[in-house]
C-alpha positions in Angstrom: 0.0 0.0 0.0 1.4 3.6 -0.9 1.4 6.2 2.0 -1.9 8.1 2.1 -0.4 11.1 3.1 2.3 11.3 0.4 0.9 14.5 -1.5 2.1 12.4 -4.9 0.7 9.0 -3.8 0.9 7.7 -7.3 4.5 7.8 -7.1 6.1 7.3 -3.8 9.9 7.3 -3.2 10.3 6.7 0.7 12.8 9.9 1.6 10.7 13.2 0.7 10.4 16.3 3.3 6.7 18.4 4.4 7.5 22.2 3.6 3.9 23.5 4.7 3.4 25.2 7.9 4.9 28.6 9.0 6.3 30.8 6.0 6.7 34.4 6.4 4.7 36.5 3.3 3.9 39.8 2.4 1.4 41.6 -0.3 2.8 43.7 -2.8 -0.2 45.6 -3.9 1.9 48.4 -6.0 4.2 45.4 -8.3 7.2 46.7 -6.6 9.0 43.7 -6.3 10.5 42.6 -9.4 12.2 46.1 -9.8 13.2 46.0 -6.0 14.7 42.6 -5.6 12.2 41.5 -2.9 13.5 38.1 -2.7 16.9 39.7 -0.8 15.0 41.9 1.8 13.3 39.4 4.8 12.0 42.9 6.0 9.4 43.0 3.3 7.5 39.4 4.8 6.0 41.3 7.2 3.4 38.4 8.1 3.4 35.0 8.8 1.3 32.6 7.0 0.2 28.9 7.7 0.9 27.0 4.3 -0.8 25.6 2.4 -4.0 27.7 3.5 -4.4 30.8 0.9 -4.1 34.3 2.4 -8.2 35.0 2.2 -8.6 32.1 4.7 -9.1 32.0 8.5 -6.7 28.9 8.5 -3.9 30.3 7.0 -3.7 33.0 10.0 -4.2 36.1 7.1 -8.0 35.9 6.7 -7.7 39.3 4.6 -10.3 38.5 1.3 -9.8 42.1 -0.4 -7.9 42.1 -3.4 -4.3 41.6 -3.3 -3.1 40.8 -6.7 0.5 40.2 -6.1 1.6 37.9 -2.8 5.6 36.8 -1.5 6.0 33.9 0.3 9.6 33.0 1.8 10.8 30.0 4.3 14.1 28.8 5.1 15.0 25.0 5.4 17.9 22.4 5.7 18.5 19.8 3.1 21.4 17.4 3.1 21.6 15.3 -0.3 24.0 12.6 -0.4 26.4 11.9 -3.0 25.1 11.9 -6.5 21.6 12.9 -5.8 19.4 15.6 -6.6 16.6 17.7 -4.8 13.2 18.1 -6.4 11.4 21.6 -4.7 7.3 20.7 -5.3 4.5 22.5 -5.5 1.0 21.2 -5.8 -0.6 23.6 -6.9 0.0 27.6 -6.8 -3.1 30.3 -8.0 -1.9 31.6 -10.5 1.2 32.6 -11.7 4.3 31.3 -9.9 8.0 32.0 -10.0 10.6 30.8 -7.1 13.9 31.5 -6.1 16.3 29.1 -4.2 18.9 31.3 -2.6 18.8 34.0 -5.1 18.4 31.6 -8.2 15.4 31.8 -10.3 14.3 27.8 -10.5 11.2 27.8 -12.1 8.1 29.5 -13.3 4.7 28.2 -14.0 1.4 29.4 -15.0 -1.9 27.5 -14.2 -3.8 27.8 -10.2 -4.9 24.1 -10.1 -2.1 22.0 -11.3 1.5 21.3 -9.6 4.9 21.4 -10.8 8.2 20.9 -9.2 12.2 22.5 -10.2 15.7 20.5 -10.0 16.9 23.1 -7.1 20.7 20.8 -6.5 22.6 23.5 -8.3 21.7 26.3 -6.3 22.1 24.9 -2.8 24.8 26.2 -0.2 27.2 24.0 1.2 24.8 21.2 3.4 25.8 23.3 6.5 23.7 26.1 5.8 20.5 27.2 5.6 18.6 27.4 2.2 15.9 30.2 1.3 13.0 29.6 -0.7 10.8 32.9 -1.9 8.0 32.7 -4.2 6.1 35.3 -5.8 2.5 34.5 -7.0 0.3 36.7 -9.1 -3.6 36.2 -9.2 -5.6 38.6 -10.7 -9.1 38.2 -9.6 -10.7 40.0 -12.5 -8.5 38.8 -15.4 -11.7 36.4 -17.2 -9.2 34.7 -19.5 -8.1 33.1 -16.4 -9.3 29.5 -15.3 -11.0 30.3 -11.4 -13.5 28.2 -11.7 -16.3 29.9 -9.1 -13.8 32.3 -7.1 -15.5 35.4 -7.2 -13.8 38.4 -8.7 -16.2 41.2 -7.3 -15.9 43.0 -3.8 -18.3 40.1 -2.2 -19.8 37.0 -3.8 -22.8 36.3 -4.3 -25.5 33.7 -5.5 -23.1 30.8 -6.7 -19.5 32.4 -6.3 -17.3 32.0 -3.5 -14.3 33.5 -1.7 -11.0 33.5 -3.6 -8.2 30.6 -3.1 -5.1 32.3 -4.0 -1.0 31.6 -4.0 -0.3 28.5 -2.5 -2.9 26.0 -1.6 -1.6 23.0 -2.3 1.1 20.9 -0.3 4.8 22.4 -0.4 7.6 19.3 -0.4 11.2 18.4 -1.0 12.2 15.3 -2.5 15.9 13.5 -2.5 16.1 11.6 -5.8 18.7 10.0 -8.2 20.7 11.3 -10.9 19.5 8.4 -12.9 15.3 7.9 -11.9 11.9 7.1 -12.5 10.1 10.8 -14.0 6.5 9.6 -14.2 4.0 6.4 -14.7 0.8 5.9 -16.7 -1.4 3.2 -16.5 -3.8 2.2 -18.6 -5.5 -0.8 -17.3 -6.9 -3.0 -20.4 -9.4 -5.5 -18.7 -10.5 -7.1 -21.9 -7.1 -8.0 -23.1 -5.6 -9.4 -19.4 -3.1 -6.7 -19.6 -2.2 -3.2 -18.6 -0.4 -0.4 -20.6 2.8 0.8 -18.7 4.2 4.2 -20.0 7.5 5.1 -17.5 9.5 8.5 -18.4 13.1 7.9 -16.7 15.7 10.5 -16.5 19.3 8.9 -17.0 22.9 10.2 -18.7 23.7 10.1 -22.6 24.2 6.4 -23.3 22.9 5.0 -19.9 22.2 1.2 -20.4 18.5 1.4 -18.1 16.0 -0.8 -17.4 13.1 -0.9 -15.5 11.7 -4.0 -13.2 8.2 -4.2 -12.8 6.7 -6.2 -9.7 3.0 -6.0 -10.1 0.8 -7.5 -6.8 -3.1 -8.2 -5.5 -1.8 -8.6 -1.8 0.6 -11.2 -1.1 -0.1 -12.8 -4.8 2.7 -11.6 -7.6 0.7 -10.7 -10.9 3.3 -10.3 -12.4 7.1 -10.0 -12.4 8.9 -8.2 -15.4 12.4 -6.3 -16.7 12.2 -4.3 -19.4 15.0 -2.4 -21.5 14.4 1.5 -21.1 14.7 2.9 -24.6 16.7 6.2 -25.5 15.4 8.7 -25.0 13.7 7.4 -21.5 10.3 6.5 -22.5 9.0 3.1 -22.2 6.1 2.3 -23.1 4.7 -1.8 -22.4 2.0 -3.8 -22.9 2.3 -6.4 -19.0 0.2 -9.3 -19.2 -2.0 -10.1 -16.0 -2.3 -14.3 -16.5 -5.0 -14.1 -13.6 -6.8 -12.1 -15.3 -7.3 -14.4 -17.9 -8.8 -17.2 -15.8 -12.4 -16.2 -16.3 -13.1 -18.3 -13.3 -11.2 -16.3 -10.9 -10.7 -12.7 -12.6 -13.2 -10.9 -10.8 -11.1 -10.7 -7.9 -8.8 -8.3 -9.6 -11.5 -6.0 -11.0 -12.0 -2.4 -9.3 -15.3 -0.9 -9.0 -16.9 1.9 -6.1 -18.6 -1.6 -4.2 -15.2 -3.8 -4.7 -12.3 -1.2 -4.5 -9.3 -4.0 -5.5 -5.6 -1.7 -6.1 -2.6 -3.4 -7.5 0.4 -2.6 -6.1 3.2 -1.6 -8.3 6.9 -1.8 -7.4 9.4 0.1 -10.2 13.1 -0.3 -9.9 15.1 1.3 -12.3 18.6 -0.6 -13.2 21.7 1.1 -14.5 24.4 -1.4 -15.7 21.7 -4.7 -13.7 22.2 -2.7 -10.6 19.4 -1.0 -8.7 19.4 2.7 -9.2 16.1 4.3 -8.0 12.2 2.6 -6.6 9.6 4.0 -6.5 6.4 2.5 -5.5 2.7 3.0 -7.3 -0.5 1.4 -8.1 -3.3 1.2 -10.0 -6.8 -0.1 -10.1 -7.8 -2.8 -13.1 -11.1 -1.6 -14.6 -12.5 -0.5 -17.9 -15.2 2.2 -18.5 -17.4 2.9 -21.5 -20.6 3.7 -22.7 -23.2 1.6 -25.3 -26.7 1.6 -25.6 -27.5 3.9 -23.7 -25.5 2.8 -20.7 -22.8 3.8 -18.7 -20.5 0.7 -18.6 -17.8 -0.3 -15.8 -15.9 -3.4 -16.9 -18.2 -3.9 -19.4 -21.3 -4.0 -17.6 -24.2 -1.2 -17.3 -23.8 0.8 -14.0 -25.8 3.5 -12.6 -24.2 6.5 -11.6 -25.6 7.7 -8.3 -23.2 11.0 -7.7 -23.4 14.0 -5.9 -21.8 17.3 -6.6 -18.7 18.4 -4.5 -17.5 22.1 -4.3 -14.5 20.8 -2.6 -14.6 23.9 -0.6 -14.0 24.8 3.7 -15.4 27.7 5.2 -12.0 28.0 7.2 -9.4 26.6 4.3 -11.3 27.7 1.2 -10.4 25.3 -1.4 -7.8 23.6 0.2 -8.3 20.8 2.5 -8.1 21.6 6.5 -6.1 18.4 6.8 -5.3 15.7 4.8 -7.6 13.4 7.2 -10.2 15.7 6.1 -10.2 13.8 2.7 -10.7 10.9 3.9 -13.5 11.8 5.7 -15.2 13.7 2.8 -15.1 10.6 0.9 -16.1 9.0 3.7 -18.9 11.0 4.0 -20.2 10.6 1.0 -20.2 6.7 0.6 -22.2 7.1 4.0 -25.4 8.9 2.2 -25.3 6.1 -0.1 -23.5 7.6 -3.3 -21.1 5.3 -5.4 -19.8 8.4 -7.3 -18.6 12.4 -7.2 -18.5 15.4 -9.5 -15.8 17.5 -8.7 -17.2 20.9 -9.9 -14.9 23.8 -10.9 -11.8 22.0 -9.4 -9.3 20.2 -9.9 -9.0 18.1 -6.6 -5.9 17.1 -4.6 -4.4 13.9 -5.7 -4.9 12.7 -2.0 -8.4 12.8 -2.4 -8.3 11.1 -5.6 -6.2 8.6 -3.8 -9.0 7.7 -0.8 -11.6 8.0 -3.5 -9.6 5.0 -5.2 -8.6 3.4 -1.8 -12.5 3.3 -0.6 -14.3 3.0 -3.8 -16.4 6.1 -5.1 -16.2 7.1 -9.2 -14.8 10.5 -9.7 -15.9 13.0 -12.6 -12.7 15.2 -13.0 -13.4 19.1 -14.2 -11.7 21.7 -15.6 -12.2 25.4 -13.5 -13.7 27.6 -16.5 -12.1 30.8 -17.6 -14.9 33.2 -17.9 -13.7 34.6 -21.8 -13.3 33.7 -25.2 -10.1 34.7 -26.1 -6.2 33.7 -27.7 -5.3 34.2 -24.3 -7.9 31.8 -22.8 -7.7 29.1 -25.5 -3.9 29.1 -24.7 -4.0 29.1 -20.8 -6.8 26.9 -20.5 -5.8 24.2 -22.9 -2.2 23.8 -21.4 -3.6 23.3 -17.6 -6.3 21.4 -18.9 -3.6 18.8 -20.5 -1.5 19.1 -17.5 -4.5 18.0 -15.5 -5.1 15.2 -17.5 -1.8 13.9 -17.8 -1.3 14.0 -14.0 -4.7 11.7 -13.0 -4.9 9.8 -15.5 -4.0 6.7 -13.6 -6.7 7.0 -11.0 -9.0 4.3 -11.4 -11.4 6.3 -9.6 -11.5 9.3 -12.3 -14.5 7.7 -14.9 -15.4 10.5 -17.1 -13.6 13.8 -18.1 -15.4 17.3 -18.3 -13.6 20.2 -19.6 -16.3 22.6 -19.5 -19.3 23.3 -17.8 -22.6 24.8 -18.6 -21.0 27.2 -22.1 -19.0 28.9 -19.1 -16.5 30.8 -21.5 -18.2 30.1 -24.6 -21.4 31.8 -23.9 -21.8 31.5 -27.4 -21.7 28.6 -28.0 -25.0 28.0 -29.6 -24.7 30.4 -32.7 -21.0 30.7 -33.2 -19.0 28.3 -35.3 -15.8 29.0 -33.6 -16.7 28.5 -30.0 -18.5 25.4 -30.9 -14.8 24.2 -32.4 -13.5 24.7 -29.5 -15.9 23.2 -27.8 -15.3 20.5 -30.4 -11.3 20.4 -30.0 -11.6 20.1 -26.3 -13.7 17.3 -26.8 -10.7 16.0 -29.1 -8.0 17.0 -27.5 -9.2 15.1 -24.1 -9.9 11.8 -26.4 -6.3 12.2 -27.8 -4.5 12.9 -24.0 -6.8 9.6 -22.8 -8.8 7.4 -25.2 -9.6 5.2 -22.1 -12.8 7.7 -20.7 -15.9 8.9 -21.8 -15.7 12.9 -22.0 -18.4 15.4 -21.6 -17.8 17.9 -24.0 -20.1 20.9 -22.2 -21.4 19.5 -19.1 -25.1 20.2 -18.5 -26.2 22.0 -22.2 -25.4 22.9 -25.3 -23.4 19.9 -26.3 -21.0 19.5 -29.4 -19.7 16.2 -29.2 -20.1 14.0 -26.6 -19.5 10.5 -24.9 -22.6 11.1 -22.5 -25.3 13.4 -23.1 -26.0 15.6 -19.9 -28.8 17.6 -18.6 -28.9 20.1 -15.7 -32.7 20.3 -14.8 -34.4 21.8 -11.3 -37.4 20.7 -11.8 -39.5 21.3 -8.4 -40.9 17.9 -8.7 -40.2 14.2 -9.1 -43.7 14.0 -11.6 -42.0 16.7 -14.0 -38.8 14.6 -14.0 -41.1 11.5 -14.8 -42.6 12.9 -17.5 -39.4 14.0 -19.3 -37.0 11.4 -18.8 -39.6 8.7 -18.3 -38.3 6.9 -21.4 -36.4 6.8 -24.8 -39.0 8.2 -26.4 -40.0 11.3 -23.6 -35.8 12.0 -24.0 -36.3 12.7 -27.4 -39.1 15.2 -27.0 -37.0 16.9 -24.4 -34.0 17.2 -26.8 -36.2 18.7 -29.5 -38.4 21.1 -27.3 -38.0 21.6 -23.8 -35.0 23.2 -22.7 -34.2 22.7 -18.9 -32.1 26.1 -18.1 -33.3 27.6 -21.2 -30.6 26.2 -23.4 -30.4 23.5 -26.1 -29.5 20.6 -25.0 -27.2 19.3 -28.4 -26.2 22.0 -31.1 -26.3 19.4 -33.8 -28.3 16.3 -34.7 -30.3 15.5 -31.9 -30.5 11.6 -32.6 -28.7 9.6 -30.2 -26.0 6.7 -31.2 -25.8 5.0 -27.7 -24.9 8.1 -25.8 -26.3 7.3 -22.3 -28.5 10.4 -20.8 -27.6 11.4 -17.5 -28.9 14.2 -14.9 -25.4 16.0 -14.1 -27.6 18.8 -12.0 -30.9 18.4 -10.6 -32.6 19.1 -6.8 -30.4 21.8 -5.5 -32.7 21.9 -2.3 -32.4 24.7 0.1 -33.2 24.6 3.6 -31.0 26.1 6.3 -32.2 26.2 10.0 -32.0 29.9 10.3 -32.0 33.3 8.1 -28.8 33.6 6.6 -28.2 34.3 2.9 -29.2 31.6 1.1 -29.0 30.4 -2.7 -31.1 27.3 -3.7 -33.3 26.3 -6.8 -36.4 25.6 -4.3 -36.9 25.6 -0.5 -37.5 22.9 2.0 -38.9 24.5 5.6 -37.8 21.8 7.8 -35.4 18.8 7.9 -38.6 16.2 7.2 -39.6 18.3 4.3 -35.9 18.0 2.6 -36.0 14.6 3.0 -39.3 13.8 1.1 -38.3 16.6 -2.0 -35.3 14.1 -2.2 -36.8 11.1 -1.9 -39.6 12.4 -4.4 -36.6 13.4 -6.9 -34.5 11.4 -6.6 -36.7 7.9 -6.7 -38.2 10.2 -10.0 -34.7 9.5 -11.3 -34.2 5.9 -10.1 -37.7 4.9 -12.4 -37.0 6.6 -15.3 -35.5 3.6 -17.3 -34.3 5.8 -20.3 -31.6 7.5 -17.2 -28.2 6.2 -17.1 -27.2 8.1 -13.7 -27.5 11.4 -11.9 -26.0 13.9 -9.5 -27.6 15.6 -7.2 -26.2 19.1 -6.1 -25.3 18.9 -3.8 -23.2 18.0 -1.0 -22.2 20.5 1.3 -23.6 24.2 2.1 -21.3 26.3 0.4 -20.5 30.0 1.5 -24.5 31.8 0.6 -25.2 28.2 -1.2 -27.6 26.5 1.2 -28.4 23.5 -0.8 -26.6 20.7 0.8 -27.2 17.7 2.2 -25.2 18.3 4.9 -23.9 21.8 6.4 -20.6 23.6 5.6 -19.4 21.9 8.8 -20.4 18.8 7.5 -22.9 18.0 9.3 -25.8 16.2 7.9 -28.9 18.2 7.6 -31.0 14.7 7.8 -30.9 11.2 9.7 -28.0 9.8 6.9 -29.5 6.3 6.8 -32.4 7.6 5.7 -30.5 9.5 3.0 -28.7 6.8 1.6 -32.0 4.1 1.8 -33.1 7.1 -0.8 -29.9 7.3 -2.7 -29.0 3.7 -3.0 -32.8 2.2 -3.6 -32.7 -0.4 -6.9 -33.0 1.8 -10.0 -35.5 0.6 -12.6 -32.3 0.5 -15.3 -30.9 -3.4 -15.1 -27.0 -3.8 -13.8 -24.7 -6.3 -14.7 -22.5 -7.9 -12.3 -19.3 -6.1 -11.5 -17.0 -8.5 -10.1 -17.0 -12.2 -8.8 -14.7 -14.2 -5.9 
């Protein structure tokens, strides 16, 4: 098993060092700081902040949410590599614009809020001795809308669905001790109906290293497999392992991962330089296949109902980062307990360590891209290169199911009459099939489609009878696709005849009921905890007889800032008896499901 806590735990290495906690910081509202060589003066860190909290939060000791565009960070720290190894400075994720300095050195600069990256920071080091100084400066501009914020407001205050800023760093800080000669980065693309999965390893070596890479694949105790493999040059391998138990048809469900039968296999790499061991790292990966067909959503082959529930990711005291990294855990936790086999992360792109429990405890995953709010050069570019990196970076999570790169024509508020935003629309559909054939993608989540691998509707209707009468059947979802229009929108832009695309309800119920008067922001209102429960049992069991429905997800999990429509508070606290709730949420549906996995 890989270390939960690792903030990479997809690729472990056993020696890496925790950099969050106390950094001093400092706003530099006027730019002043390139010109003035801010990295040299300590005196301009005038605060202290708690990393990885961002500045507008109560956790990170700050709690200021006007506008600061411009933010310093700076922290010393002791690092004592041995001989022949480097040191990796990472950063999961930094909103928006980053550049760092290691004693004076510029190491690296990145652009994109929701996705890490990491510098080679060995050459400037002192002497072992002495301390080091990290400084980073990170520029957010809440009211650039070619940016990708996803629903961080950019006014004075939010309102209705927008919510407090997450800027600079909000993602775990670490340092890593690694050889010269090491493993870069994995891929794995399980392939259930050929017994096998695709390996692609990036390995970092010298001009005219002889490499290769040993790969111990295990379920438990039980070796899968044990293979060595020659490292091309270059440094990419890419491999075809075959799983013989997987081909035993007798026994194969054992291996298979689904949300009720989370099964990981463990993955040990060593990379060899002349036969002898020169870096291990450990991984896994879960064996399972999704898809779509006749109007199905398919895991491992089989139609499987999607009962999801939409997650903000978002703390009223950390903002979008986690309090803790127990607090994962616990959120999927949480939701499993209301009866939910899968999540919609909305507007975020969520901390691999939630991904990991997700994986670890069973629960699908729909990963999203935070939407830039224009349609520009400067947006296509910006969003399109995160974007990739996001995919590239979870694309072995067996939880993650279904892509969505954008949401509701949020920067393509065009979309329906203009040719070029629906090619975009169109290329990110593409471009996602081309970074991972292996998922359905969702080309515009909720309306307005383009192309699509699952057609998806957001719809509030107030009732479980109006949700009957729409989606009661194939022949009700037609009528809906030609006429009605849930959110006043089109739901496809083109030919409105299906070719096995399963229908889903990505949005619906967005109940409001809070037990006082604070602002609120719902799509209808329950008055009491009783009455909430029987608007979702009355939609939701809608949903579960409409036989034409492949899944839904209800919106949605927690309170959010003025958002009231949870199931359970901001605290997490549920707003109704949670047995009850997840009788509702995990009743039969009328759609017939295959078996997922056998002993």
């Amino acid at each position: 098993m890989t270390d939960p806590v690792h903030p990479r735990p997809q690729l472990v290495r056993a020696h890496w060092t925790d950099l969050c906690g106390q950094w001093r910081f400092g706003y530099d509202d006027a730019g002043e700081g390139w010109d003035g060589h801010w990295w040299r003066d300590p005196a301009h860190f005038d605060r202290t902040i708690t990393v990885p909290f961002p500045p507008e939060s109560p956790a990170s000791g700050i709690g200021d949410r006007a506008e600061h565009p411009i933010l310093w960070y700076r922290r010393e720290f002791r690092v004592a590599p041995g001989l022949g190894e480097r040191v990796l400075l990472h950063f999961g994720a930094v909103d928006y614009r980053a550049t760092v300095w290691v004693n004076g050195q510029v190491v690296v600069s990145h652009e994109g809020g929701h996705v890490g990256f990491h510098a080679d920071i060995t050459a400037a080091l002192q002497p072992a001795d002495e301390e080091q100084v990290v400084v980073v400066r990170a520029e957010d501009e809440p009211r650039d809308p070619a940016q990708p914020r996803g629903k961080q407001h950019s006014g004075d205050a939010p309102t209705d669905i927008w919510y407090h800023r997450t800027s600079g760093i909000w993602q775990p800080v670490w340092l890593e001790t690694v050889p010269a000669r090491r493993v870069e980065s994995l891929r794995w693309t399980p392939e259930v109906s050929e017994g096998s999965v695709a390996l692609r390893l990036c390995a970092r070596g010298k001009r005219n290293d002889l490499l290769a890479a040993r790969v111990v694949l295990r379920l438990g105790e039980e070796i899968l497999a044990d293979s060595t493999f020659r490292v091309p040059e270059g440094g990419e391998l890419t491999e075809r392992i075959a799983l013989p138990a997987a081909r035993d048809s007798r026994r194969s469900g054992r291996l298979l991962w689904s949300p009720e039968h989370p099964a990981l296999i463990d993955a040990e790499i060593t990379l060899l330089h002349d036969g002898a061991a020169a870096d291990t790292v450990r991984s896994y990966f879960g064996f399972r296949e999704v898809g779509t067909g006749d109007g199905h959503f398919l895991l491992n082959g089989r139609p499987y109902f999607l009962r999801m529930v939409l997650e903000q990711g978002y703390w009223p005291e950390s903002h979008l980062s986690a309090p803790s990294a127990e607090a994962l855990r616990e959120e999927v936790e949480l939701i499993k307990s209301l009866g939910f086999n899968g999540v919609r992360i909305h507007q975020k792109v969520e901390d691999p360590r939630f991904l990991y429990w997700c994986d670890r405890l069973g629960l699908a995953v729909w990963g999203e891209m935070p939407s830039s709010f224009a349609f520009s050069p400067a947006a296509i570019g910006r969003f399109g290169r995160e974007w990739t990196e996001a995919v590239e970076r979870d694309a072995s999570h067996p939880s993650i199911v279904t892509w969505v790169p954008v949401n509701e024509s949020w920067g393509v508020s065009e979309v329906a009459t203009r040719a070029d935003q629906q090619d975009y629309v169109a290329a990110l559909y593409r471009l996602t099939r081309a970074l991972d054939p292996s998922r359905p993608v969702i080309s515009n989540d909720g309306w307005e489609h383009v192309s699509s691998d699952i057609w998806t509707v957001h719809d509030y209707a107030p009732t479980g009878n109006v949700l009957k009468r729409r989606y009661a059947d194939p022949a009700t979802i037609d009528e809906v696709l030609r006429t009605i229009r849930p959110g006043g929108r089109r739901l496809h832009l083109g030919d409105v005849r299906r070719t096995g695309q399963p229908i889903m309800l990505s949005e619906y119920g967005g109940v409001s009921y809070a037990a006082d008067d604070e602002l609120w922001y719902g799509y209808s209102t329950a008055r009491s905890s009783e009455d909430l429960v029987e608007r979702y049992r009355d939609l939701t069991g809608a949903l579960l007889d409409c036989a034409a429905v492949a899944g839904f997800c209800y919106t949605q999990l927690t309170d959010t800032e003025q958002e009231t429509n949870g199931l359970l508070t901001a605290a997490r606290e549920p707003k109704a008896d949670p047995a009850v709730l997840r009788e509702i949420t995990s009743r039969p549906a009328v759609v017939r499901e295959g078996p997922l996995h056998g002993l």
